[in-house]
ROVEX-447352 format. One record per atom (N, C-alpha, C): atom name; residue in three letters; x, z, y. Coordinates in Angstrom, 1 decimal, m for minus. Layout:
ROVEX-447352
<r atomo="CA" residuo="ALA" X="X" Z="Z" Y="Y"/>
...
END
This chain:
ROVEX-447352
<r atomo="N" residuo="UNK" X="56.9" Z="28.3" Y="53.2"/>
<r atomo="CA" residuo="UNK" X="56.6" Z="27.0" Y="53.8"/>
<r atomo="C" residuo="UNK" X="56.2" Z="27.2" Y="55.2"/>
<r atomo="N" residuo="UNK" X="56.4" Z="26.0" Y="55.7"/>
<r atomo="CA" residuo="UNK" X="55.9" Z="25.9" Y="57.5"/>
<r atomo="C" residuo="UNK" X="54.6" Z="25.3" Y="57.5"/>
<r atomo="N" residuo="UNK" X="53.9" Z="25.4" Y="58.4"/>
<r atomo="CA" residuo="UNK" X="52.9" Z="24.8" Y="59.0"/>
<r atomo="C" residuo="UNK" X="53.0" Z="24.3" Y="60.4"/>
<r atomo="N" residuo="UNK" X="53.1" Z="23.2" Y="60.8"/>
<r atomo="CA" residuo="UNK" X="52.9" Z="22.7" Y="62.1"/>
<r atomo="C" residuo="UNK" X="51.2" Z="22.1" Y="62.3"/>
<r atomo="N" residuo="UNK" X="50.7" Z="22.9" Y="63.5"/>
<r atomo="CA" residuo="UNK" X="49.2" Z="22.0" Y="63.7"/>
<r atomo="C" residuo="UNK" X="49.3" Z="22.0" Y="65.0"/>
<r atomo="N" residuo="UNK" X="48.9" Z="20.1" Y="65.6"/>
<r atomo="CA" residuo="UNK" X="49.1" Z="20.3" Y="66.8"/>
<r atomo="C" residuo="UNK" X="47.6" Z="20.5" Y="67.6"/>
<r atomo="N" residuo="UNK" X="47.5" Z="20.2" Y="68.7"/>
<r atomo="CA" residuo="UNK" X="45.9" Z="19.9" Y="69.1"/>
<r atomo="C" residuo="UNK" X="46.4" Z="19.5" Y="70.6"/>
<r atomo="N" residuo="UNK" X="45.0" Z="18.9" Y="71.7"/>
<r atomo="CA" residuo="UNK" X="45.2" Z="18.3" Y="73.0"/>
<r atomo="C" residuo="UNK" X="45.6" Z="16.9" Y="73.2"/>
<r atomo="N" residuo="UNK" X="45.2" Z="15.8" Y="71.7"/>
<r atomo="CA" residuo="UNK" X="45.1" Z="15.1" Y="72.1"/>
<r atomo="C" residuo="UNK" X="43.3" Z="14.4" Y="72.7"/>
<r atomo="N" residuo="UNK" X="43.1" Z="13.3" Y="72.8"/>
<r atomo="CA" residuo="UNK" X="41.8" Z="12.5" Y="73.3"/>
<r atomo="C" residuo="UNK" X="42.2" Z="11.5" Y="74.0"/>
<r atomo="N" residuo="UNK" X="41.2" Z="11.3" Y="74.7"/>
<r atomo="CA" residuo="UNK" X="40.5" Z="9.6" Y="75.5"/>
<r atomo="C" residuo="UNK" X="40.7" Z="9.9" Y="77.0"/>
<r atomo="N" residuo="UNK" X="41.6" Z="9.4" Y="77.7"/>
<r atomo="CA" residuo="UNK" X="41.9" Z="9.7" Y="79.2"/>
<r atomo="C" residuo="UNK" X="42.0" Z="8.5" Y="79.7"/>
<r atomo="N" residuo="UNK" X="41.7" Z="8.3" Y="81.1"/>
<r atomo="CA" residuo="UNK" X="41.5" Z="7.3" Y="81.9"/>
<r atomo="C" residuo="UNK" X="43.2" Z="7.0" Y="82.2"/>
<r atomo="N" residuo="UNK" X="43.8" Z="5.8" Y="82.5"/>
<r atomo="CA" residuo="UNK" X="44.9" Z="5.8" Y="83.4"/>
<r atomo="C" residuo="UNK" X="44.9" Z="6.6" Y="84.4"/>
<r atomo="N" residuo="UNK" X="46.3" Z="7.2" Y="84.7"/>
<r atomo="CA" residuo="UNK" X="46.6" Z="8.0" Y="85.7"/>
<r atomo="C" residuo="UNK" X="46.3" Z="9.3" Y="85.6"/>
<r atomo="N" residuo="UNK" X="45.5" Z="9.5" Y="84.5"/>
<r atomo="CA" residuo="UNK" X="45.4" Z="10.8" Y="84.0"/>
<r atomo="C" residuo="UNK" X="46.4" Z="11.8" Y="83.4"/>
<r atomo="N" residuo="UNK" X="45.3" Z="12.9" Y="82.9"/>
<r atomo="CA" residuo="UNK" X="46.8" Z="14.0" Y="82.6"/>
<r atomo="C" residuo="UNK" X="46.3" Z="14.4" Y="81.2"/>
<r atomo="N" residuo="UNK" X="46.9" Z="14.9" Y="80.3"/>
<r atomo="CA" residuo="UNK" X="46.5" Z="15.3" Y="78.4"/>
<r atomo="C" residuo="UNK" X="47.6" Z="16.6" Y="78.2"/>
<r atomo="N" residuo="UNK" X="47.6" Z="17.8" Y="77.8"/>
<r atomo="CA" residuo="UNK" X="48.2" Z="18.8" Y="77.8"/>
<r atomo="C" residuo="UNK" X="48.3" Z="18.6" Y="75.9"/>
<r atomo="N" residuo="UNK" X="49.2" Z="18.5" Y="75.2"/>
<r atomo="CA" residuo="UNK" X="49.6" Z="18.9" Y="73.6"/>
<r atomo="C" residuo="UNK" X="50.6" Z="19.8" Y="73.6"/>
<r atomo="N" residuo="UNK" X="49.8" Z="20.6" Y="72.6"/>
<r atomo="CA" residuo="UNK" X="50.5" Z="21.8" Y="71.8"/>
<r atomo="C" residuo="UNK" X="50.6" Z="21.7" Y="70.3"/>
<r atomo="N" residuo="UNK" X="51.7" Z="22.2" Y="70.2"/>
<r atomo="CA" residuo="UNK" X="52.6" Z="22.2" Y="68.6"/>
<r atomo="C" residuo="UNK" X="52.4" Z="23.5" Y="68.0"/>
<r atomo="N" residuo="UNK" X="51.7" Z="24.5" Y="67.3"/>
<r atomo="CA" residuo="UNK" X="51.8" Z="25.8" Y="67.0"/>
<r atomo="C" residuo="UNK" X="52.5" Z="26.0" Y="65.4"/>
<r atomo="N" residuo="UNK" X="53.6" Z="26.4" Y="65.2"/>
<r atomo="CA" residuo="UNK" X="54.7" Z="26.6" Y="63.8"/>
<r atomo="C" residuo="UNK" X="54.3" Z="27.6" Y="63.7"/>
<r atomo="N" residuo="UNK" X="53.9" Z="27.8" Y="62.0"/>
<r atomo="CA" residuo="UNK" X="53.3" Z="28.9" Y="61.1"/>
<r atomo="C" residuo="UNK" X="54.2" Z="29.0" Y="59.9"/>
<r atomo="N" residuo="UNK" X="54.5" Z="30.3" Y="59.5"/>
<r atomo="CA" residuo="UNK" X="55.1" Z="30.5" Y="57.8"/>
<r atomo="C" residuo="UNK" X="56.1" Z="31.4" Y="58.0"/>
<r atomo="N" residuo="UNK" X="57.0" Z="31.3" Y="56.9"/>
<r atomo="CA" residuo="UNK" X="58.2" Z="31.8" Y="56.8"/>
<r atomo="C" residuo="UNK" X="59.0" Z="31.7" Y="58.2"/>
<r atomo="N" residuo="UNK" X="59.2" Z="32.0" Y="59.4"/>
<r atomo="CA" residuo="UNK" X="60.0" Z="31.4" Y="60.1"/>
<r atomo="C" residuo="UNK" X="61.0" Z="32.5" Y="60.6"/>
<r atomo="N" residuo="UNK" X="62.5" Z="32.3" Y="60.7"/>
<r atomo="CA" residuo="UNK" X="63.0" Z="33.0" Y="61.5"/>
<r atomo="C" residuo="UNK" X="63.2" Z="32.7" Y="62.2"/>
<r atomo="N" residuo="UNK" X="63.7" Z="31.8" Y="62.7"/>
<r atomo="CA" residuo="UNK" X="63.6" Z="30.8" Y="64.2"/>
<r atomo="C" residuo="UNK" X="63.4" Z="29.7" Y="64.1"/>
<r atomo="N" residuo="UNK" X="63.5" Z="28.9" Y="65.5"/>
<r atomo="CA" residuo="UNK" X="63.5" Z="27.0" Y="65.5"/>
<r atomo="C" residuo="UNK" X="64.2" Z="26.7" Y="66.5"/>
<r atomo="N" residuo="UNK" X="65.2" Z="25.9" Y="66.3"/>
<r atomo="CA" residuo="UNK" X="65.7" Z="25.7" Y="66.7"/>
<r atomo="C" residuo="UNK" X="65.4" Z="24.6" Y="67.8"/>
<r atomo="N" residuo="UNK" X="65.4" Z="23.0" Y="67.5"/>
<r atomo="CA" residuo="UNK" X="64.9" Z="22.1" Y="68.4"/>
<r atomo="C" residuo="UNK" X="63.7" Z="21.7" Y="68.2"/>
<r atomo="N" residuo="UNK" X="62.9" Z="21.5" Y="69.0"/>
<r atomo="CA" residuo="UNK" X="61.6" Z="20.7" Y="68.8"/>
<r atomo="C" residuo="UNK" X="61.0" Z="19.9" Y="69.9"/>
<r atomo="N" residuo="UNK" X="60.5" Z="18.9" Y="69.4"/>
<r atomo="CA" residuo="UNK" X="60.1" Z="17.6" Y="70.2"/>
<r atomo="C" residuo="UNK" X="58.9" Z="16.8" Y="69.3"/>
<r atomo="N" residuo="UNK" X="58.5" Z="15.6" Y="70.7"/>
<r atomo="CA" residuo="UNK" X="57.6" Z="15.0" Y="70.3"/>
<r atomo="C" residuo="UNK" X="57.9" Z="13.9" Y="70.2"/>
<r atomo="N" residuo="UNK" X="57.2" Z="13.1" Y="68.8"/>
<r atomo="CA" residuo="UNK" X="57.3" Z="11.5" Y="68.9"/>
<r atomo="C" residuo="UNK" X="56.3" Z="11.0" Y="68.7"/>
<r atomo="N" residuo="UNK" X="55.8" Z="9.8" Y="69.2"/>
<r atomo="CA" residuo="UNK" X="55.0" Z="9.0" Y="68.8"/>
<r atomo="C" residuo="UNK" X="55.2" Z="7.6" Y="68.6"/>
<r atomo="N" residuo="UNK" X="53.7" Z="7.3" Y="67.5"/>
<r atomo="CA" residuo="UNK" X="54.0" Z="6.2" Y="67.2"/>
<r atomo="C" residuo="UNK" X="52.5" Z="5.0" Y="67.2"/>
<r atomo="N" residuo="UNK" X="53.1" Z="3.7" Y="68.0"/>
<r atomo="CA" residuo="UNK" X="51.9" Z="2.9" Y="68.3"/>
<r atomo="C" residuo="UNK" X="51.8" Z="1.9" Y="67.2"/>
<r atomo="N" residuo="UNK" X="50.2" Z="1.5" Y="67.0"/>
<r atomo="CA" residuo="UNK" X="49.8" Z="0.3" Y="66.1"/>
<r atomo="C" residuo="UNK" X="51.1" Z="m0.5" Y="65.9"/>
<r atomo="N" residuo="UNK" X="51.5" Z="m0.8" Y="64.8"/>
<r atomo="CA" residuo="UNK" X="52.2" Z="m2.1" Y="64.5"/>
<r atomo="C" residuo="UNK" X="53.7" Z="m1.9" Y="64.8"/>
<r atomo="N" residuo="UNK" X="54.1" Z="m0.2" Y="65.4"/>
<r atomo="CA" residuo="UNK" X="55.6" Z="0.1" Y="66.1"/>
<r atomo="C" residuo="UNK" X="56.1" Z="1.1" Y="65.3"/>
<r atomo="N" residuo="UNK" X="57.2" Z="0.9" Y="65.5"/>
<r atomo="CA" residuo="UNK" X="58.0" Z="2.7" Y="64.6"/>
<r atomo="C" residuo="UNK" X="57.7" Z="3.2" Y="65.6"/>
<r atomo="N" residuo="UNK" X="58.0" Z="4.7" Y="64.7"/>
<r atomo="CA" residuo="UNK" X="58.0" Z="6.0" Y="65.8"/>
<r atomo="C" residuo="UNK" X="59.5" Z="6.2" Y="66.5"/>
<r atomo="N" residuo="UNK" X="59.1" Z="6.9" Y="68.0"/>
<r atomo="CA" residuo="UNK" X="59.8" Z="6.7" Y="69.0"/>
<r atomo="C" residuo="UNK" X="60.0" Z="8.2" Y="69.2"/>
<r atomo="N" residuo="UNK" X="61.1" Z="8.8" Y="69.8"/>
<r atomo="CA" residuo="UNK" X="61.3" Z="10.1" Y="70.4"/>
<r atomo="C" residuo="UNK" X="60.7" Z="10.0" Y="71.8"/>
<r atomo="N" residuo="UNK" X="59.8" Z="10.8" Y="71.9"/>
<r atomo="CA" residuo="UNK" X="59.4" Z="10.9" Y="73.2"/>
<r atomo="C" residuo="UNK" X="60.1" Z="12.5" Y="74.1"/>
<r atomo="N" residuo="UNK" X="60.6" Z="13.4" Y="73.6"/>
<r atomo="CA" residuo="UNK" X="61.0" Z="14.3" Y="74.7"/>
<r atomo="C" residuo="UNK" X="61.2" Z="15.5" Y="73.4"/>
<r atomo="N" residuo="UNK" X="61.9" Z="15.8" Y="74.0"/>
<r atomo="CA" residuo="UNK" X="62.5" Z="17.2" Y="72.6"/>
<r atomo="C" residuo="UNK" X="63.2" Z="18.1" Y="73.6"/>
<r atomo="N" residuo="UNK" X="63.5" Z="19.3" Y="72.6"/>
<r atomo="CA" residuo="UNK" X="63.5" Z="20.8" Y="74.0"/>
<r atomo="C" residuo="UNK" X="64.5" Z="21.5" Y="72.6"/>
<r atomo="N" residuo="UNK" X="65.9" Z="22.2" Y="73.0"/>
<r atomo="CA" residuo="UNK" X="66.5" Z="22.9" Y="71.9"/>
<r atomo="C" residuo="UNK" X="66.5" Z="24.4" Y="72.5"/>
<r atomo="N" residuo="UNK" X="67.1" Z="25.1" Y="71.7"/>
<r atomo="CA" residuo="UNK" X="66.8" Z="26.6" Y="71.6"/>
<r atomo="C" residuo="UNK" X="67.2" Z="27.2" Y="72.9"/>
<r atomo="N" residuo="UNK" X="68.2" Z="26.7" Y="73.6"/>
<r atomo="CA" residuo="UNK" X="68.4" Z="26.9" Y="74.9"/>
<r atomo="C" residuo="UNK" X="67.6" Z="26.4" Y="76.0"/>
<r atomo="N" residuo="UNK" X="66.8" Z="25.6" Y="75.7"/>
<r atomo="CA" residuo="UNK" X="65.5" Z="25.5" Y="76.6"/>
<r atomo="C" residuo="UNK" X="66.8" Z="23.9" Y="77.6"/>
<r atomo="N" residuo="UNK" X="67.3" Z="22.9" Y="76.8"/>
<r atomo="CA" residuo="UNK" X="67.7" Z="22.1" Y="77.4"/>
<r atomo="C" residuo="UNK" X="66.9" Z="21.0" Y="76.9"/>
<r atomo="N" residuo="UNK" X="66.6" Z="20.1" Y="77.6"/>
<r atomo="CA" residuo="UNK" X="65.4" Z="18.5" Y="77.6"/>
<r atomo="C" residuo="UNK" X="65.7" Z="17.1" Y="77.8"/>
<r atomo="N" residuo="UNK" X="65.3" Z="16.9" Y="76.5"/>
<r atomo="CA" residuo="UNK" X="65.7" Z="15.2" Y="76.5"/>
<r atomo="C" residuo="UNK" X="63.9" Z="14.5" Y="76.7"/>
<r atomo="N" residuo="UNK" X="64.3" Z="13.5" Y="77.7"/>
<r atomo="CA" residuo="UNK" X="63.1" Z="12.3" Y="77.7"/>
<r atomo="C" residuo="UNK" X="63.3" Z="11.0" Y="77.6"/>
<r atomo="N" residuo="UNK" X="62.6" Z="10.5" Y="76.7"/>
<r atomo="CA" residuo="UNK" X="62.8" Z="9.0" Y="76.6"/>
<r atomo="C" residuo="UNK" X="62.2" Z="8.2" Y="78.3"/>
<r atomo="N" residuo="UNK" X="63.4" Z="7.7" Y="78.4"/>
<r atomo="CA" residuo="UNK" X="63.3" Z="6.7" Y="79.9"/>
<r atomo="C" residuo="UNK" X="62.0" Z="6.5" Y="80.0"/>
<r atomo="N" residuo="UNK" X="61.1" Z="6.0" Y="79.2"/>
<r atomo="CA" residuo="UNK" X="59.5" Z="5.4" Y="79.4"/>
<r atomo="C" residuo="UNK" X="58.4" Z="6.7" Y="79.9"/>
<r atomo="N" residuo="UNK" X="59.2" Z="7.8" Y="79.6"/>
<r atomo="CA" residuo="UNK" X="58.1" Z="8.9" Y="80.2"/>
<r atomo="C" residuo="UNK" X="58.8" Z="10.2" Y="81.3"/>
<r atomo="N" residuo="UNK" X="60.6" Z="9.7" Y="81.5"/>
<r atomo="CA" residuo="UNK" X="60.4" Z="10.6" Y="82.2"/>
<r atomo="C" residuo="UNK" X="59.6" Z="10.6" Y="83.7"/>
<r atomo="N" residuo="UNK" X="60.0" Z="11.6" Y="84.3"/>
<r atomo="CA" residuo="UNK" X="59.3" Z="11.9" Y="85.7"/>
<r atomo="C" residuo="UNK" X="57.5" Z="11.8" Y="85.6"/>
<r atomo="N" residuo="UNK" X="57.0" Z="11.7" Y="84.2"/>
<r atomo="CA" residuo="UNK" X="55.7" Z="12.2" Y="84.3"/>
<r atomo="C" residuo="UNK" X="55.3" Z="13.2" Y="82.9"/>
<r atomo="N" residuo="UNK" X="55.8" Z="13.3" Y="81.7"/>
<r atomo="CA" residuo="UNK" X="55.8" Z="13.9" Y="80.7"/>
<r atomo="C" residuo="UNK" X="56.9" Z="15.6" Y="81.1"/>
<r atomo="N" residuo="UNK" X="56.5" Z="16.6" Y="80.6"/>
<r atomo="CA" residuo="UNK" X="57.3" Z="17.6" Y="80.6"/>
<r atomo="C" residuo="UNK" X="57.0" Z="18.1" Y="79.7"/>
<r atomo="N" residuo="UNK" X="58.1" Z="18.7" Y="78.9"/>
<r atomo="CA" residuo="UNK" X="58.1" Z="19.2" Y="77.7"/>
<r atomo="C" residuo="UNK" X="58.7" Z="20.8" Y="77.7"/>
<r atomo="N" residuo="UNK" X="57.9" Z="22.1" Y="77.0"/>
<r atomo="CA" residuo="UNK" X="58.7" Z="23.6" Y="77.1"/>
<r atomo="C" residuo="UNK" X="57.9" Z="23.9" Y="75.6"/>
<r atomo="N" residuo="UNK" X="58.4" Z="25.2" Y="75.5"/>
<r atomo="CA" residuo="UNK" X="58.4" Z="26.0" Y="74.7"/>
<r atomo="C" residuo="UNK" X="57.9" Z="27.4" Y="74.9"/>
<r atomo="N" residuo="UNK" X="57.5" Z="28.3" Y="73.9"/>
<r atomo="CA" residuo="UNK" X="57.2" Z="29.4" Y="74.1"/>
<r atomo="C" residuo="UNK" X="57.7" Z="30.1" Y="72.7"/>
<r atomo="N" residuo="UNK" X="58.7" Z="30.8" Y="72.8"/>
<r atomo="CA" residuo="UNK" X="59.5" Z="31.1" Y="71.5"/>
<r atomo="C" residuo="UNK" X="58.9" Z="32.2" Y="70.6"/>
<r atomo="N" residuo="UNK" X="58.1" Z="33.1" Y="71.5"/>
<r atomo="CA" residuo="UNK" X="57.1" Z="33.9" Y="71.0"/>
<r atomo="C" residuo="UNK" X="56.3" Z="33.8" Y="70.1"/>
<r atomo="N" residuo="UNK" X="55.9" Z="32.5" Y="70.8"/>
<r atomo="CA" residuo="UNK" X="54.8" Z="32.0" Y="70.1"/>
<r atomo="C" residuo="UNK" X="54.7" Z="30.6" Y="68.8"/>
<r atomo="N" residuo="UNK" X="56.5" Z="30.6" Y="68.7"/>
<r atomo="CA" residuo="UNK" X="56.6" Z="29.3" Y="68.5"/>
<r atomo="C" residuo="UNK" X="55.8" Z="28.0" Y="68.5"/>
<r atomo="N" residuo="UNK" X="55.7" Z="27.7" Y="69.5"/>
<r atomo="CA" residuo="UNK" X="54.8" Z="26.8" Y="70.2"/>
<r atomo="C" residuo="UNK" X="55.6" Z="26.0" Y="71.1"/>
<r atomo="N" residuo="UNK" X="55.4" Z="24.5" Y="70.9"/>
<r atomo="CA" residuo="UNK" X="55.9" Z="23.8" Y="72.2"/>
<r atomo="C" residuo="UNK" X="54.5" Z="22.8" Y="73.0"/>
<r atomo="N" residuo="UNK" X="54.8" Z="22.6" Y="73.8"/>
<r atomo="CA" residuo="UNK" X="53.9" Z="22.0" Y="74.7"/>
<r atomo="C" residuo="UNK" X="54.3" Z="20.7" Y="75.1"/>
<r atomo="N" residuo="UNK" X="53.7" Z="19.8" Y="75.3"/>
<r atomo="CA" residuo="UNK" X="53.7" Z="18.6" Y="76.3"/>
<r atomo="C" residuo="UNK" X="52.7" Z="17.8" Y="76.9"/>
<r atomo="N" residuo="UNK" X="52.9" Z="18.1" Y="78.5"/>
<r atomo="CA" residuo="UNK" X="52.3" Z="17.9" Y="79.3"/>
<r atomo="C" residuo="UNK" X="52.8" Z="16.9" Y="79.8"/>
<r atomo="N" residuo="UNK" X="51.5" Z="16.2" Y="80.0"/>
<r atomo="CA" residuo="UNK" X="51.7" Z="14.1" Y="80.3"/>
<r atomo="C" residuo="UNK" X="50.6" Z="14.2" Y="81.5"/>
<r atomo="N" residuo="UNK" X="51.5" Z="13.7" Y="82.3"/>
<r atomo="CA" residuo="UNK" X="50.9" Z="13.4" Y="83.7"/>
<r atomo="C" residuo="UNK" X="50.7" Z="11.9" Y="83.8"/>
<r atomo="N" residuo="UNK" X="50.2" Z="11.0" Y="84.5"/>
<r atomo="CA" residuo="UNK" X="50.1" Z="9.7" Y="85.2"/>
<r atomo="C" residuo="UNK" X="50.6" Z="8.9" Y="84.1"/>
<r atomo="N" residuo="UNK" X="49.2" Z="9.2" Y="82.7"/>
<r atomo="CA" residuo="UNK" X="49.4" Z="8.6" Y="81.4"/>
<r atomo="C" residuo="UNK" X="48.6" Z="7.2" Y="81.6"/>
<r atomo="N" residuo="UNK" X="49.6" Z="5.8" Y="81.3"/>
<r atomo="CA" residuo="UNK" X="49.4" Z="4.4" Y="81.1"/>
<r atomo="C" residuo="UNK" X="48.6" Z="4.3" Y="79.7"/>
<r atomo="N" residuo="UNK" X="48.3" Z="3.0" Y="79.9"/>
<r atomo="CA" residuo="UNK" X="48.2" Z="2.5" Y="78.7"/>
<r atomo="C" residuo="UNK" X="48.7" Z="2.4" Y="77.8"/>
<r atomo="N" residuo="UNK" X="50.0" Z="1.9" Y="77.7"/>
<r atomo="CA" residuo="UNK" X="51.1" Z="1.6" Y="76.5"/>
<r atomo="C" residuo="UNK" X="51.5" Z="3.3" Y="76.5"/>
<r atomo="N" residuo="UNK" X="51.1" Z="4.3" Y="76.5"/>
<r atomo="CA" residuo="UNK" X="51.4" Z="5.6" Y="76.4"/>
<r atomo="C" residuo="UNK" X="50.1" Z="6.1" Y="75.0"/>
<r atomo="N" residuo="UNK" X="49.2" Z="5.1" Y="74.7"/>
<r atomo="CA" residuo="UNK" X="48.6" Z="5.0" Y="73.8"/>
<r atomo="C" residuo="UNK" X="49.1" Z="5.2" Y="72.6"/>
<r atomo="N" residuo="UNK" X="48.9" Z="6.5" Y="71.4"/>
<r atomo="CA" residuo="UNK" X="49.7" Z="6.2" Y="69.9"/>
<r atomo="C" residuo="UNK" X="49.4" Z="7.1" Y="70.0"/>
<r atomo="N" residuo="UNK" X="49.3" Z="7.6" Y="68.1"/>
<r atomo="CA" residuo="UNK" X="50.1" Z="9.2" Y="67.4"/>
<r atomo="C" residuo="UNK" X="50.9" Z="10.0" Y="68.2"/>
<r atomo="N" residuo="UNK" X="50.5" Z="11.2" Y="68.6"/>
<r atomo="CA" residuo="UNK" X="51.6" Z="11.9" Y="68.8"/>
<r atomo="C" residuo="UNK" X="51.9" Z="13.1" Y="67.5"/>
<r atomo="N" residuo="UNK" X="53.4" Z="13.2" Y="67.4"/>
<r atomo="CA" residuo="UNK" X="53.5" Z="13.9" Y="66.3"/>
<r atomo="C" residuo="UNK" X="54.7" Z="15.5" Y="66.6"/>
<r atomo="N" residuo="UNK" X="54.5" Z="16.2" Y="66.2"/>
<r atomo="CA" residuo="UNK" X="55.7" Z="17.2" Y="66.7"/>
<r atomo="C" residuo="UNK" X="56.7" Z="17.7" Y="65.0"/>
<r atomo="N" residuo="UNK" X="57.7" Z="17.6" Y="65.8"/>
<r atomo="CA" residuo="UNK" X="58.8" Z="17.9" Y="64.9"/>
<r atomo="C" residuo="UNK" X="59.3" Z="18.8" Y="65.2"/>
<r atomo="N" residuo="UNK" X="59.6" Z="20.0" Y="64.4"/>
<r atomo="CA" residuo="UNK" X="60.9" Z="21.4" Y="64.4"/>
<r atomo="C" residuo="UNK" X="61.9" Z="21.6" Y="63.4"/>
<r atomo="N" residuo="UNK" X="62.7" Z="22.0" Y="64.0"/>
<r atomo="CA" residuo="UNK" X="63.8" Z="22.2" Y="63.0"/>
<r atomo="C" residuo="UNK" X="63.8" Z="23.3" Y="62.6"/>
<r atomo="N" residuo="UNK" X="63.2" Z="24.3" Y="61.7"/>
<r atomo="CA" residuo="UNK" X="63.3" Z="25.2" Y="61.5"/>
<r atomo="C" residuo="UNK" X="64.3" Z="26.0" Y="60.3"/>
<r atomo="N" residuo="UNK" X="65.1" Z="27.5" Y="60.9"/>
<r atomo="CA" residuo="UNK" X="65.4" Z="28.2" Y="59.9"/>
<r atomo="C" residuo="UNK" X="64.1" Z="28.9" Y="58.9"/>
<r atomo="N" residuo="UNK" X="64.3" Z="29.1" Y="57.8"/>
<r atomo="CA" residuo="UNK" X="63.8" Z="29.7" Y="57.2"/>
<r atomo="C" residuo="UNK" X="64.2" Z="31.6" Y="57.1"/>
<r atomo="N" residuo="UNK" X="63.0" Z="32.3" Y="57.1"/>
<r atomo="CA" residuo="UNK" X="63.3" Z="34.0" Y="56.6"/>
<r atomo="C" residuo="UNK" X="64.2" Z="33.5" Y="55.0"/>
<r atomo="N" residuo="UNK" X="64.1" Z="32.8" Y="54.2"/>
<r atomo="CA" residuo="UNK" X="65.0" Z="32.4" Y="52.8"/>
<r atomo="C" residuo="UNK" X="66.2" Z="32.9" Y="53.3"/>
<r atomo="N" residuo="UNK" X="66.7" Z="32.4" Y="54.2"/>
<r atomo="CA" residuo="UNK" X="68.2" Z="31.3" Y="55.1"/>
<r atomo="C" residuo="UNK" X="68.3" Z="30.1" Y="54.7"/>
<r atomo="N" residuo="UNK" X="67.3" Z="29.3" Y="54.6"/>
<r atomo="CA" residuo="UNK" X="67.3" Z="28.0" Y="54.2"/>
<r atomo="C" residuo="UNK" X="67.1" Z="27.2" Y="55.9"/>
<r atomo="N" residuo="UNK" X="67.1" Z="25.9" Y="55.8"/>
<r atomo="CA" residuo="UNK" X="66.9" Z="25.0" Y="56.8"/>
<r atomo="C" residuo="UNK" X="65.9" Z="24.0" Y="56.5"/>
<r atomo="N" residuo="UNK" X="64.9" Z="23.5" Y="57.5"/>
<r atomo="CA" residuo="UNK" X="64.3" Z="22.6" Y="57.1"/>
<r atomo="C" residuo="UNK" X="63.6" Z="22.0" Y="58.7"/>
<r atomo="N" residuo="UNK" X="63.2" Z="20.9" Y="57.8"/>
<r atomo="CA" residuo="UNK" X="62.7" Z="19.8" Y="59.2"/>
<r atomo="C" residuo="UNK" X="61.2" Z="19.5" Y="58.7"/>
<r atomo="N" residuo="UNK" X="60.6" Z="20.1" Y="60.0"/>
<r atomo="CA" residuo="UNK" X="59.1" Z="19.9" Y="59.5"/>
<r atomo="C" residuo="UNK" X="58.0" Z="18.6" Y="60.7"/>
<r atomo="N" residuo="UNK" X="57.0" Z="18.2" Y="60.3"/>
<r atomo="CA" residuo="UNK" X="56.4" Z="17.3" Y="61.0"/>
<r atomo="C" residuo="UNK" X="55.0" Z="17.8" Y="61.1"/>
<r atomo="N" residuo="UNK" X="53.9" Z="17.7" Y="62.1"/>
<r atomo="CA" residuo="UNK" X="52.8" Z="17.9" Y="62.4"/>
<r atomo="C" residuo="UNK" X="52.0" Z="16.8" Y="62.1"/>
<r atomo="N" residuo="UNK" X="50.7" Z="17.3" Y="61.4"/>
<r atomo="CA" residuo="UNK" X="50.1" Z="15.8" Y="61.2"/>
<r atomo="C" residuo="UNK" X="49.5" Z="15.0" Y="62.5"/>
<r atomo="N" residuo="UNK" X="49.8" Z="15.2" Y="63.3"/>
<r atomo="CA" residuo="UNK" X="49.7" Z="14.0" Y="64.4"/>
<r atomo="C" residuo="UNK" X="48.3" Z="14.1" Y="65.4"/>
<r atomo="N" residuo="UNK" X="48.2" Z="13.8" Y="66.3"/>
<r atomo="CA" residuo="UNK" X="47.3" Z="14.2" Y="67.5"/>
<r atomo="C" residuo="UNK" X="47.1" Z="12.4" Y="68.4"/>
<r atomo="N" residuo="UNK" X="46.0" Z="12.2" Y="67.9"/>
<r atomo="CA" residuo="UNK" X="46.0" Z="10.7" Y="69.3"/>
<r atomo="C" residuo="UNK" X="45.7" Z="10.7" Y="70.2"/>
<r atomo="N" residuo="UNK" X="46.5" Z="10.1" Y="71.1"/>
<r atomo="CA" residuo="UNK" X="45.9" Z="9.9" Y="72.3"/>
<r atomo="C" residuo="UNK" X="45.8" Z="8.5" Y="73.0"/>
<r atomo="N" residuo="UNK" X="44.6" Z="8.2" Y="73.9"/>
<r atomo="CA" residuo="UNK" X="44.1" Z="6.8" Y="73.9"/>
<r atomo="C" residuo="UNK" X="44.3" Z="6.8" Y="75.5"/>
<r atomo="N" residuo="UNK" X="44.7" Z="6.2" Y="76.0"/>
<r atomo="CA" residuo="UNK" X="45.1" Z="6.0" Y="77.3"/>
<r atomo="C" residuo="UNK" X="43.7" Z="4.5" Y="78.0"/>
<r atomo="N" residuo="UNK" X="42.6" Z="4.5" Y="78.6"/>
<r atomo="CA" residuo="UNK" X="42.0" Z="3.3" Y="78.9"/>
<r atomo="C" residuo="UNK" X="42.7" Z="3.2" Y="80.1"/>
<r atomo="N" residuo="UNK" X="42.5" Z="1.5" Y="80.4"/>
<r atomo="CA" residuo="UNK" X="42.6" Z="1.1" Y="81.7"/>
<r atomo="C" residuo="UNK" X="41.3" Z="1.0" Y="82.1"/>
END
């Protein structure tokens, strides 16, 4: 089995900055993509920025040019770093990987989620 646990979320003022980390535990042979979504009171969850094994980066329009998202394959660990965080940047954040299994199995795993509170 996998284990995803994230940590780095909290309570930041507008215009502030929040650093989250994703750290994958278990059986793992590799992972392939991984990213973050979140999800606000009363909304589905949204892709916020995802990073594949070649270290290429998708961002949802609403955070690029202040969210940056990497990885550390070592460590299987991804990161996301949120710069000049709004309010409506308020919600769950959650991390997803796609991981191979040492089995040779495949699977898609989820982190139980990290909040972050954006005040004005």
């Amino acid at each position: 089995q996998v284990q995803l646990v994230e940590s780095g979320g909290g309570l930041v003022q507008a215009g502030g900055s929040l650093r989250l980390s994703c750290t994958a535990s278990g059986s793992i042979r590799s992972i392939s993509d991984m990213g973050w979504y979140r999800q606000a009171p009363g909304k589905q969850r949204e892709l916020v920025s995802s990073i594949n094994s070649g270290g290429s980066t998708n961002y949802a329009d609403s955070v690029k040019g202040r969210f940056t998202i990497s990885r550390d394959n070592a460590k299987n660990t991804v990161y996301l770093q949120m710069n000049s965080l709004k309010p409506e940047d308020t919600a769950v954040y959650y991390c997803k990987c796609n991981v191979f299994l040492s089995a040779g199995l495949r699977g898609t795993y989820w982190g139980q989620g990290t909040q972050v509170t954006v005040s004005s």
